[in-house]
ZALOVO-968606 format. One record per residue: residue number from 1; residue in one letter; chain; x, y, z of N, C-alpha, C in turn. Coordinates in nm, 3 decimals. Layout:
N
     k   r   c      n.xx      n.yy      n.zz     ca.xx     ca.yy     ca.zz      c.xx      c.yy      c.zz
   NUM   A   A         X         Y         Z         X         Y         Z         X         Y         Z
...
END
This chain:
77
     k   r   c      n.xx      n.yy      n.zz     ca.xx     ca.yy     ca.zz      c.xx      c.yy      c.zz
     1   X   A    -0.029    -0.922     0.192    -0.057    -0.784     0.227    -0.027    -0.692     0.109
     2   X   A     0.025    -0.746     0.048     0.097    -0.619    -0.082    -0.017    -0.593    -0.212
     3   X   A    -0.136    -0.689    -0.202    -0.222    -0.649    -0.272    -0.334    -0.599    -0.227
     4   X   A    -0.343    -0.572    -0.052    -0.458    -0.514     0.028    -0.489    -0.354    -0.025
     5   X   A    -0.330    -0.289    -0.046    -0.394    -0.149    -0.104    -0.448    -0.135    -0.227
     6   X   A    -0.432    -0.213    -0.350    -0.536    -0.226    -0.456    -0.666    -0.263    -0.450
     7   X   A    -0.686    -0.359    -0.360    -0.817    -0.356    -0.323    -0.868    -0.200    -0.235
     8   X   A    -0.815    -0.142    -0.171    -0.844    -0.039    -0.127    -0.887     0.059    -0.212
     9   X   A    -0.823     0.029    -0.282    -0.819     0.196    -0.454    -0.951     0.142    -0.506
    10   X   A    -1.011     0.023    -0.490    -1.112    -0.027    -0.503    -1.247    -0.026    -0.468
    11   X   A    -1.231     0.029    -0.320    -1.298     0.106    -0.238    -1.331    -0.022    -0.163
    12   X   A    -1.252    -0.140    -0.090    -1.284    -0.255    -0.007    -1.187    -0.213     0.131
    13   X   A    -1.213    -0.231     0.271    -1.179    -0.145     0.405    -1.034    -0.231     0.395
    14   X   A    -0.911    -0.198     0.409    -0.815    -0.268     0.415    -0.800    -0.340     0.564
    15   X   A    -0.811    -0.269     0.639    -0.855    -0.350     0.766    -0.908    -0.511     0.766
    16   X   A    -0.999    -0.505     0.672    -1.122    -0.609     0.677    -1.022    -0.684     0.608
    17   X   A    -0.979    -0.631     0.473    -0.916    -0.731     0.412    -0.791    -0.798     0.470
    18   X   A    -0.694    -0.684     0.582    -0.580    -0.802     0.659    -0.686    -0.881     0.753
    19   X   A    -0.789    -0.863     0.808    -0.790    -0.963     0.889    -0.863    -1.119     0.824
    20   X   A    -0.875    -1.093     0.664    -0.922    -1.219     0.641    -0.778    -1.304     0.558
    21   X   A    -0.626    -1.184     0.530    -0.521    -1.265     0.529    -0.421    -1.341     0.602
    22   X   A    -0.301    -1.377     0.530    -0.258    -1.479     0.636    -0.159    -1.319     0.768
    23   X   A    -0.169    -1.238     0.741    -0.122    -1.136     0.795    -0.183    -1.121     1.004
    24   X   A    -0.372    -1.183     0.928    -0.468    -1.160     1.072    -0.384    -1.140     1.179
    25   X   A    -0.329    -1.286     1.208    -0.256    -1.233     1.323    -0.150    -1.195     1.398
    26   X   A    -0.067    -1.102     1.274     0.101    -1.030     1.323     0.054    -0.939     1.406
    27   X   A     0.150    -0.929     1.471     0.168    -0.772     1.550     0.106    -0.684     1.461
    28   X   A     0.066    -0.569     1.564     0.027    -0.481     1.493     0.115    -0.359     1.438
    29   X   A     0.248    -0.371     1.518     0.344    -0.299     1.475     0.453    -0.364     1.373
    30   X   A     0.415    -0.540     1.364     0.492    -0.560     1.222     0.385    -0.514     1.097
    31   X   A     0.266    -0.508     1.140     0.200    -0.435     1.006     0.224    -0.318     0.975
    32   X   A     0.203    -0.235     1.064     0.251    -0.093     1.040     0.432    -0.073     1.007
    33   X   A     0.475    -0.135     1.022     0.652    -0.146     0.939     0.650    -0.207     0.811
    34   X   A     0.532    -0.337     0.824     0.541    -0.326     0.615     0.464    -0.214     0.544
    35   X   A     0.366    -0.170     0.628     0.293    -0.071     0.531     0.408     0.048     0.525
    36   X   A     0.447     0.079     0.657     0.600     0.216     0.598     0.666     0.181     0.453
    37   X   A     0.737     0.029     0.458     0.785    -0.001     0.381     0.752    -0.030     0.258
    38   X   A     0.651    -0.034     0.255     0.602    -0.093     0.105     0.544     0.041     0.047
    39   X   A     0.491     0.134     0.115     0.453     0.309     0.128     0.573     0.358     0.070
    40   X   A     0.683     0.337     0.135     0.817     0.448     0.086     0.877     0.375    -0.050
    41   X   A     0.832     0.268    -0.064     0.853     0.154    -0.217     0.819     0.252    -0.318
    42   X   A     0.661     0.194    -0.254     0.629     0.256    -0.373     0.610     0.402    -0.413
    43   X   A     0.630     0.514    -0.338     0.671     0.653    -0.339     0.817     0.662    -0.435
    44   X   A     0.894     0.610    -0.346     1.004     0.627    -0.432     1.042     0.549    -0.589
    45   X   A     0.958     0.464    -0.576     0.931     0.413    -0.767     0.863     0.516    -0.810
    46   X   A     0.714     0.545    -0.767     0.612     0.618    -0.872     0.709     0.731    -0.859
    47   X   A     0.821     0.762    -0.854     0.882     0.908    -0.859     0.970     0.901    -0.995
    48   X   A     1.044     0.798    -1.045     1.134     0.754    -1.096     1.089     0.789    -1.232
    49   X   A     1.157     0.787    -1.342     1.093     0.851    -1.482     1.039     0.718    -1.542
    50   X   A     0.924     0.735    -1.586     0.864     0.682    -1.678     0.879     0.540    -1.784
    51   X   A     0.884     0.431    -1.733     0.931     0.348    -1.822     0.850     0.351    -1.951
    52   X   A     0.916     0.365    -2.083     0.817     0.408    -2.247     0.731     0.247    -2.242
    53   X   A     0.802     0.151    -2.205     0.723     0.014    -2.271     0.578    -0.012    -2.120
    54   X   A     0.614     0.044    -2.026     0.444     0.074    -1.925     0.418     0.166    -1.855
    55   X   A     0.352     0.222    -1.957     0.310     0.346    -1.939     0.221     0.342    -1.851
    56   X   A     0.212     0.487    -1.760     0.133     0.507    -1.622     0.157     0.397    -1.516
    57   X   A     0.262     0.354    -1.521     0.325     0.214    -1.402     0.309     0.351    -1.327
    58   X   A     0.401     0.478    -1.316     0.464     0.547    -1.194     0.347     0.648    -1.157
    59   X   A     0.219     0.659    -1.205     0.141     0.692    -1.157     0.059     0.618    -1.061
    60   X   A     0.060     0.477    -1.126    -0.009     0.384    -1.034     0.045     0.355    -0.857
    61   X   A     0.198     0.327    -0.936     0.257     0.352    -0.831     0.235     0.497    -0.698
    62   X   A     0.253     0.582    -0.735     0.216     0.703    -0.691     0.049     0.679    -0.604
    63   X   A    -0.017     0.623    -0.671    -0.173     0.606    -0.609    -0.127     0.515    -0.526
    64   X   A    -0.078     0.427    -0.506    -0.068     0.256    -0.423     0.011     0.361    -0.296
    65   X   A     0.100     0.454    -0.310     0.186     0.503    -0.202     0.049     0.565    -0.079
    66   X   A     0.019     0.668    -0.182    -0.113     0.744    -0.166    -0.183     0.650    -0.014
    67   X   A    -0.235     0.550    -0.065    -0.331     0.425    -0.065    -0.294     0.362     0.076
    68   X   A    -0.140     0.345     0.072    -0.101     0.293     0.178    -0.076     0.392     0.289
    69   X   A    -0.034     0.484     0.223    -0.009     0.564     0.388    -0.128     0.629     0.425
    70   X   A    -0.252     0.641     0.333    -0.368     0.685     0.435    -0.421     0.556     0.542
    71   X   A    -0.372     0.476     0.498    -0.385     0.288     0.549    -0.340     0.342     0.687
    72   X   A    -0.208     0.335     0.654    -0.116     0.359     0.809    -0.114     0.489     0.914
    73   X   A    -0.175     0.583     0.814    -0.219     0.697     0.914    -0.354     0.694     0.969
    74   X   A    -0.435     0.582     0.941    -0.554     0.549     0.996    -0.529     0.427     1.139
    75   X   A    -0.412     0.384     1.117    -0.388     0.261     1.170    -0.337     0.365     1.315
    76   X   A    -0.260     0.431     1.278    -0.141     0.515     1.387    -0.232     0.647     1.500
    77   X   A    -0.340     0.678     1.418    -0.422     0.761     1.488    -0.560     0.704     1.594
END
């Protein structure tokens, strides 16, 4: 599941993509607790200053947060 929101930034339905991982068939509320979690991950990294040796990591990061919680606010509505 932790690479479904890059494919998303990708423009592929994340939906589509858990149900062809090994994820298909968890609860639907253990999905929505890794996406919180992996959402507030990566929020609170892409916030963190700048590592000089990879550069734009905490922007990327910042997009993947982005990425996931429109995931989970699609999931929750």
């Amino acid at each position: 599941m932790r690479l479904i929101p890059d494919l998303a930034a990708c423009g592929h339905d994340p939906e589509e993509q858990l149900r062809r991982s090994g994820w298909a068939g968890a609860p639907a509320g253990l999905v929505d607790v890794a996406l919180a979690g992996l959402a507030g991950r990566a929020w609170r990294d892409g916030h963190r200053p700048e590592p000089p040796e990879v550069p734009g990591l905490r922007r990327m990061q910042r997009e993947q947060a982005g990425h996931l919680l429109r995931w989970l606010e699609g999931r929750m509505s």
